[in-house]
N, C-alpha and C positions, 0 to 999 in steps of 0.2 A: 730694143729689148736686150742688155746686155745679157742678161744668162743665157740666153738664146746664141749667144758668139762664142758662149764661153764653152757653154755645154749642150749643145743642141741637140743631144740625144736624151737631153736627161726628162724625165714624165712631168708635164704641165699638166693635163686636162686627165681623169681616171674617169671614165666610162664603162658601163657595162660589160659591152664585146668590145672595147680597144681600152688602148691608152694612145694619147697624142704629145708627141718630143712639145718641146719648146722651139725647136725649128721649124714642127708644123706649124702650129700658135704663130712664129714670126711670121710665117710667110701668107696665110690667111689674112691676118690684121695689117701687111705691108699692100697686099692686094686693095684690100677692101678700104685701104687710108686713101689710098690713090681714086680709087671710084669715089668716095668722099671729097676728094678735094674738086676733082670735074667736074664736080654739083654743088663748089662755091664755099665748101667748110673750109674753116677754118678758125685762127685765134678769136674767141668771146662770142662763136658760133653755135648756139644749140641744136644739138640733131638728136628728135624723139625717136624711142626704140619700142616698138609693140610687142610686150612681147610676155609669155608666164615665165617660170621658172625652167630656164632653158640650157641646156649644153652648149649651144653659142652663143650665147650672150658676152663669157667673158673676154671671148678675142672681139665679138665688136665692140663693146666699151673701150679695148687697148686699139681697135684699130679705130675709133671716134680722137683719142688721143693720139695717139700717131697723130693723124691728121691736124693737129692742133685745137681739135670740137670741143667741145661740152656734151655732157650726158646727161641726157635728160629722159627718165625712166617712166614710161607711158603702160604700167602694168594692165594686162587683157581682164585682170579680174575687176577695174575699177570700171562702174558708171560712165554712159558714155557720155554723158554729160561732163560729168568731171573730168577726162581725158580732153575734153572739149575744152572747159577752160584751161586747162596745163597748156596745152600745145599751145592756144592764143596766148596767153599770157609770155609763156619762155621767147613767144613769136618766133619758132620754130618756121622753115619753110621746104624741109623733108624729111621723112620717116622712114625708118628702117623695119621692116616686119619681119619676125623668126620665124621658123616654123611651121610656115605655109598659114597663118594666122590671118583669118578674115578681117579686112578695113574697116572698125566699125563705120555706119555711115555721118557720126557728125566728124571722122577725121576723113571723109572721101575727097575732100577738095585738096589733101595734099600729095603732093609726088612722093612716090616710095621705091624703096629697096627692097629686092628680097636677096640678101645675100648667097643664099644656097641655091639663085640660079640665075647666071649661071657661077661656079664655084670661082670664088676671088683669090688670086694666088700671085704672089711674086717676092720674089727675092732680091728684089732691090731696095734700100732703105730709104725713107721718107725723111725729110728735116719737118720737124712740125710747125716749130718759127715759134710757141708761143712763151710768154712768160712766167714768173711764176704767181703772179697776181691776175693771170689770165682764169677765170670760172674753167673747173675741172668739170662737174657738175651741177644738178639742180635737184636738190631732194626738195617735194613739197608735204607740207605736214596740217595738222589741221590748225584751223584757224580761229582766232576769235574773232573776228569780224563775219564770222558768217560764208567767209571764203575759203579755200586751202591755199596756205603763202608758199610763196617757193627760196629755202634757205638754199643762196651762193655760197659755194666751196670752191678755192682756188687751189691749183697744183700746187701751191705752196701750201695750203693746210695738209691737203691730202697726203702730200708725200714726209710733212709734219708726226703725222698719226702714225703713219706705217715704222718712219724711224723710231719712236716713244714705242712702241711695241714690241718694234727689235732691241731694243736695249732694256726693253723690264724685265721679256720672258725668253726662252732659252729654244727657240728655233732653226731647225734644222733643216738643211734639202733633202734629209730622209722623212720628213713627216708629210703626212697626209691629210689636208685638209677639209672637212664638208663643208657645201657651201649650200645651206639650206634656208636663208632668208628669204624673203621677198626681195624682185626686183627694185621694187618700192620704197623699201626702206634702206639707210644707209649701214645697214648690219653687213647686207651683202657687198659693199666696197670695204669692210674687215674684213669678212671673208677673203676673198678678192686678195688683199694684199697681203693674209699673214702665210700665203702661201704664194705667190709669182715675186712679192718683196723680197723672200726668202728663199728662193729656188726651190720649193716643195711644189706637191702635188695637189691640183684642185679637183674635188669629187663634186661637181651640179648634182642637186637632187630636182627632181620635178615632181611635181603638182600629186600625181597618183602614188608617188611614194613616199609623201608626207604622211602622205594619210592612212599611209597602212605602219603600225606601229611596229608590230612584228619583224612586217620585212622590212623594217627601216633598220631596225638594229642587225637583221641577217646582210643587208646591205653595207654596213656598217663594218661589219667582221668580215666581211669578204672581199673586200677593199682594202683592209688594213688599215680605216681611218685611225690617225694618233690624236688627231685635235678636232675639237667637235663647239661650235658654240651655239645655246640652242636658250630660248625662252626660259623662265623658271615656269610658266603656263603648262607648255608646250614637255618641258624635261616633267614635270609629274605624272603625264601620260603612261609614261615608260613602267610607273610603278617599284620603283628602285630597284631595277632591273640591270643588272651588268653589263657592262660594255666591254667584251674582252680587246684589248690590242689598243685599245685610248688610254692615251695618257696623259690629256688634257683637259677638261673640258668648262668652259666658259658661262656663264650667263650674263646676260643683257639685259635691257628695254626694260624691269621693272625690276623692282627689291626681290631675293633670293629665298622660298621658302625653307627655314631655316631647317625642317627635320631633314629635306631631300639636302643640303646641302651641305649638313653634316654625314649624310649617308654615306654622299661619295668623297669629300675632303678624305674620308679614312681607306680609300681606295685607288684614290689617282689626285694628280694635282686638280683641285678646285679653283677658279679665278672668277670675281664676281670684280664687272666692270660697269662704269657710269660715265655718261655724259647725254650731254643733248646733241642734235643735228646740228647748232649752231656753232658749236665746238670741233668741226670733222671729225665725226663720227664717236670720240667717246676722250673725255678727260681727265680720270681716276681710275687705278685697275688694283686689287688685291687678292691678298689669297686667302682663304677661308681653309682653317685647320679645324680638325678635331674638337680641339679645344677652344675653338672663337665663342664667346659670348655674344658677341654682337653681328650682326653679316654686313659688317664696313664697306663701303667701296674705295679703300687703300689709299693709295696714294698718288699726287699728281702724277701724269705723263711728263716726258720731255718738253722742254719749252710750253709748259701751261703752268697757268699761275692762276691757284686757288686761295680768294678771299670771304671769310664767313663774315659777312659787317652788320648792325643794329639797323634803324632804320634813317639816324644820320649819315650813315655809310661809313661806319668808324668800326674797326675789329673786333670782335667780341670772346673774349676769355676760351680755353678749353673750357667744353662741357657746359655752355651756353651758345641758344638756340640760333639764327641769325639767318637773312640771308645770304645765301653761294652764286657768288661771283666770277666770272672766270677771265682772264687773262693770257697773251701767249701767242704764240703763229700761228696756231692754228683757229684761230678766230675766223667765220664768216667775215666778208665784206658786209653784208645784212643783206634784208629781205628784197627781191625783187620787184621793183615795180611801187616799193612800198616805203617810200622816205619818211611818213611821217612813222611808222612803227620801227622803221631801221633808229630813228633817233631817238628813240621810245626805250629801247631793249639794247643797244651798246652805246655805252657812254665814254665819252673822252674825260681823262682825270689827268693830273699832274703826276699820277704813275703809270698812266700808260690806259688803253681801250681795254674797257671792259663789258663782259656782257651780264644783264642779270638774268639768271637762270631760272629765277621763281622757285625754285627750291627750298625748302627749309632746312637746314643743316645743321652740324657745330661737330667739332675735333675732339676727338676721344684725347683722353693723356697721352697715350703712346703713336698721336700724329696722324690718327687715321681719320676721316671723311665718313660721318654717319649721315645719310638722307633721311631725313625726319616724315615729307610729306611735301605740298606745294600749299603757296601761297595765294593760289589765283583759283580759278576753276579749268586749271589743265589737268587729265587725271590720266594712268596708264591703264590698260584694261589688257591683259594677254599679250603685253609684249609691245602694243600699238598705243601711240600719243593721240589722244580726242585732246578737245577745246570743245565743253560741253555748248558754249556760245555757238557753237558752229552749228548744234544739229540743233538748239535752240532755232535759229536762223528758218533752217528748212523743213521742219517742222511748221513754222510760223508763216510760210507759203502757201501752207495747205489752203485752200477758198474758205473752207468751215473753220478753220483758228481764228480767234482772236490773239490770243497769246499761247507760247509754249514754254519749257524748263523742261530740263533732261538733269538727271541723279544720279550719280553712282552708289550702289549699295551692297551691303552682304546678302546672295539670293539663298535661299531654300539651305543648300547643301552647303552654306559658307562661302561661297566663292563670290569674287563681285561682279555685280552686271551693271546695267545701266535701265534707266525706268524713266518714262517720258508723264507729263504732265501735260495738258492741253486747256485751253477754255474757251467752247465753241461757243458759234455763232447761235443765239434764240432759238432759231429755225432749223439749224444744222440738227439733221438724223443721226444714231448712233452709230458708231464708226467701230469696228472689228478691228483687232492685231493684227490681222492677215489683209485687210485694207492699208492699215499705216505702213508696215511692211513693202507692200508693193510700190508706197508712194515714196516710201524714204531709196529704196531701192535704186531708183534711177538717179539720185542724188548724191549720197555719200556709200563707202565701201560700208559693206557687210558686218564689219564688226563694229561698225557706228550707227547699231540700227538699235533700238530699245530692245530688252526684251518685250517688255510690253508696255501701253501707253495706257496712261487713264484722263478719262474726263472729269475733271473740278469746276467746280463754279467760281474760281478765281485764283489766279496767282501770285501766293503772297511776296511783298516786298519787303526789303527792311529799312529803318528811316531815311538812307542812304537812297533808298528809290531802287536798289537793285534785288533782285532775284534771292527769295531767303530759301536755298535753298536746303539748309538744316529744316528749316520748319515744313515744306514739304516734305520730309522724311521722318520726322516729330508724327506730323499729321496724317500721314498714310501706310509710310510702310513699317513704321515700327509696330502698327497694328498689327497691318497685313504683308508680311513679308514677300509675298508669290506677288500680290498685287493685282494680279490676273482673273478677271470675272470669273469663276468658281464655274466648272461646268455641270455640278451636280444638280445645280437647278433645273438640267435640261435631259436630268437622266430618263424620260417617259421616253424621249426621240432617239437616245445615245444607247450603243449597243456595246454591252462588255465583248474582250478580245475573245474570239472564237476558236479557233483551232491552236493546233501545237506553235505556229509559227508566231500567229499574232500573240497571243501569253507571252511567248519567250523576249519578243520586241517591248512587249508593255512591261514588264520585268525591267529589262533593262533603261528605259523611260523613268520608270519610277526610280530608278537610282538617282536619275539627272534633276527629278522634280519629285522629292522626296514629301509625302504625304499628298498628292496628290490624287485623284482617282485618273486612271490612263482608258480611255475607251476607242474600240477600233475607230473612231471618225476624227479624231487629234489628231491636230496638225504639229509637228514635232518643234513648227522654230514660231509659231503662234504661242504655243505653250512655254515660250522663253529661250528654248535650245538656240545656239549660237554653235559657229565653227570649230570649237576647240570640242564641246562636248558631242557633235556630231560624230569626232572621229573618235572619241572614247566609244559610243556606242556601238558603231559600226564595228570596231578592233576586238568588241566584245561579243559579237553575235559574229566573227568569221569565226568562232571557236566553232557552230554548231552550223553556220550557212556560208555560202559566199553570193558575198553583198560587195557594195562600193560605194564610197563616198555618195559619189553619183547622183546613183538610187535613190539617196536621202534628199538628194538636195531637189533633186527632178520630181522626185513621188512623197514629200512629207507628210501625207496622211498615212494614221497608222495602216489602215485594210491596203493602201495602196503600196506602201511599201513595203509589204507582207508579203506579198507578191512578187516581188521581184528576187524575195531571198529565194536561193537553193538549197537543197542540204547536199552538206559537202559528200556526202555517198550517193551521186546522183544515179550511179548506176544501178541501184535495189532500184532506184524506178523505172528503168529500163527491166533488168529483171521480170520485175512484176507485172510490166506489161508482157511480156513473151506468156506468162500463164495468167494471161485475162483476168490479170487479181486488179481491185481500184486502188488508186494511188492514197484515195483519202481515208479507206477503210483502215490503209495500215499506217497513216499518220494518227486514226485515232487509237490504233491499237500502240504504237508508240506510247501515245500520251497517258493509257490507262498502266502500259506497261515500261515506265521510263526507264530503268535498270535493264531491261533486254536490247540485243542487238543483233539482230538478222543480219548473216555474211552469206551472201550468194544463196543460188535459185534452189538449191536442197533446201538451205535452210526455210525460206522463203517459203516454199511447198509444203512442209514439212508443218510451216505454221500457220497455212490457213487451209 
């Protein structure tokens, strides 16, 4: 780690209660290279890391390297099925766990580390031995075959990207980096390197303070983050909300909503970036002003080579359609395990390997990279890449399917979700969201789950034999947009929200599933809610309770999650019980009296 020789006092890791030198960072990752290696790592070696979004993660990835390993990112929030086949497939044969993080049991048959005990440390430097065509890592992404493939990146792409980064944008060893992605995805090795590549400071966010939007931005300003890269999903949360002390901020993983991204071009530098995983980590970056009409994603990186060609594979004009091709060092090796798609998706040409990206694109006049859409049925949904084939696939496992098709579409409030289609078996009983849900569950991650699925009596095709699925959206949801069996039929059984608590949840429900009717016996992600809109809700009810992600995710019926909220004045209910008053009497006194507000036990006394 040369900064680490050079300036080994200067801040790597920015933590809550600390900050960690760069000398620390060496000597952790020099320890823990060395226990790596007396367990056989080394060059073209993968070693899984269990782990959520973690404060040590980034010295073990550097100290997986050291050691000459590959990383290979075994996130706790995924299926443990799916963690199942990653680690078979990379054929991984030790794991590393953070954070004292339970072994799920289909990864029990492997030997592990827990690096924090006991604490790994030494000051001696490692030769790692490897190459640069040696795999740095292994991101796996979804698949059309019905599996998730796993894209090979070599220390040569990797350290490709980091340099194309340093020479677009203007980074400093005084900046400050978040590093808020997923394990999972390859956002978080940008992270990662636009701050340790740079001699800056890395700030891990974890799991419970994603979700708290508030304290993400107090987190935020209290750290002095300067560079921030964050979803355009994920950034509308925030509500165009200021970020005092940033003076950078990024988007990724899917096209830029252009009102949010004109908000803040007029406030700080804007940079809207693209690329695919198979490109290490991202191939085009631009800047988005004020005045952009279009939200470009710029212009190539260093040593990447962008071609828009017809479907001869011949160039096609500025300001015609084509697909994007890419070119360059930082190209994947291809897919693991998987020759015949490796030869499928990079081809060799008399100008050199290229990959096709499935992209639809074409070149504005003034040279910039507009992304149109995709060519295939890859679609982005909050930041994450689906291969709608994929949950086609596992869907299509269920006993009662005969066939399945999964949609992306605009939901209720405008936003896109995904909507499943089924065609059971004669005999097959009628099947709940909250059924599919549990089943898709132990399959694919959470935001690969429909909002909701319906039963058809057949799934059309187009002459082609495949999957029409414009006409499945023709034929159902352009009707019915929610798609969701209508609970009003069952309003004799269904009970409106009751007290002040449940109203104020069913309120903010109805924002998420607008025309709806909300009754306390809703189930929140049966009803369509998904991840991102979980944590708008929740962000929106700690104005008045304190809740937690959690909660939601633990208790999604309305009455149950109703429950677990508090109001943030928990002490009137302390209070009120010292003079024998009921708790509920003055929640409905609240509710008759919403403008009032009882401070302490006079008053309290006073008012009943």
């Amino acid at each position: 780690m040369r900064i680490a020789g050079q300036e080994p006092h200067s801040p790597a890791l920015l933590l809550d209660q600390e900050t960690q030198s760069y000398g620390q960072i060496d000597k952790q990752s020099n320890g823990l290279a060395q226990v790596l290696r007396r367990h056989g790592i080394g060059p073209g070696v993968a070693v899984g890391v269990l782990t959520e979004r973690s404060t040590a993660l980034p010295a073990t990835v550097l100290a997986i390297w050291k050691a000459g390993g590959c990383y290979l990112p075994l996130s706790a929030e995924l299926p443990g099925e799916r963690l199942k086949f990653i680690a078979e497939d990379a054929d991984i044969n030790l794991l590393v766990a953070l954070d004292g993080l339970a072994i799920p049991s289909e990864l029990a048959s492997y030997a592990f580390l827990r690096p924090e005990t006991p604490a790994y440390e030494s000051t001696a430097p490692i030769n790692h031995g490897c190459r640069d065509t040696d795999p740095a890592y292994i991101i796996y992404t979804s698949g059309s075959t019905g599996e998730p493939k796993g894209v090979v990146i070599t220390f040569e792409g990797n350290t490709n990207f980091c340099l194309g980064m340093k020479l677009a944008l203007t980074i400093s060893p005084d900046d400050k980096i978040l590093q808020i992605s997923s394990p999972s995805f390859d956002a978080w090795l940008h992270e990662l390197g636009l701050a340790w590549f740079h001699g800056g400071a890395l700030a891990p966010v974890v799991r419970r303070e994603l979700d708290d939007i508030s304290g993400m931005l107090l987190k935020m300003q209290g750290l002095g983050i300067t560079i921030a890269t964050l979803s355009p999903s994920y950034l509308g949360l925030f509500g165009n909300a200021e970020f005092p002390g940033l003076r950078m901020l990024m988007t990724m993983g899917e096209p830029p909503v252009k009102a949010n991204a004109l908000h803040y071009a007029g406030r700080l530098t804007y940079i809207n970036g693209y690329g695919p995983s198979e490109n290490s980590v991202g191939s085009c970056i631009g800047q988005i002003t004020p005045q952009s009409t279009r939200m470009t994603a710029g212009r190539p990186l260093a040593n990447t080579s962008v071609h828009i060609l017809n479907k001869d594979r011949q160039p096609v004009p500025p300001g015609s359609a084509g697909t994007l091709w890419l070119g360059g060092r930082g190209l994947s090796p291809g897919y693991l395990n998987r020759p015949e798609l490796t030869a499928e998706s990079f081809v060799e040409t008399p100008e050199g390997r290229f990959y096709n990206s499935g992209d639809l694109a074409r070149w504005t006049q003034q040279g910039e990279i507009e992304i149109l859409g995709r060519i295939d049925n890859q679609v982005k949904l909050r930041g994450q890449r689906i291969e709608l084939e994929e949950i086609d696939h596992q869907l299509g496992l269920h006993p009662d399917v005969l066939q399945a098709a999964v949609v992306i579409h605009g939901m209720a409030d405008g936003t896109p979700g995904l909507y499943g289609f089924v065609c059971l078996h004669p005999e097959a009983s009628a099947i709940g969201n909250g059924e599919w849900r549990s089943f898709l569950a132990k399959k694919v991650p959470d935001y690969m789950i429909p909002s909701a699925i319906k039963a058809v009596p057949g799934i059309p095709v187009s002459l082609a034999g495949k999957v029409d699925r414009k006409r499945l959206i023709a034929d159902y949801l352009d009707q019915d947009i929610d798609m969701i069996a209508s609970n009003d039929s069952d309003v004799g059984r269904l009970t409106p929200p009751g007290n002040r608590v449940e109203k104020l949840i069913a309120e903010a429900w109805s924002e998420i599933f607008p025309g709806r009717t909300i009754y306390s016996e809703d189930n929140f992600f049966d009803l369509g809610g998904h991840s991102l809109a979980a944590i708008n809700v929740v962000n929106r009810l700690r104005l008045e309770f304190t809740c937690t992600i959690n909660n939601l995710y633990e208790h999604p019926v309305l009455a149950d999650f109703a429950k677990t909220c508090q109001p943030r004045h928990e002490h009137i209910r302390d209070l009120l019980t010292k003079v024998k008053l009921d708790w509920q009497a003055y929640s409905d006194h609240l509710e008759a009296n919403p403008t009032q507000r009882i401070d302490g036990l006079k008053a309290a006394q006073e008012q009943y």
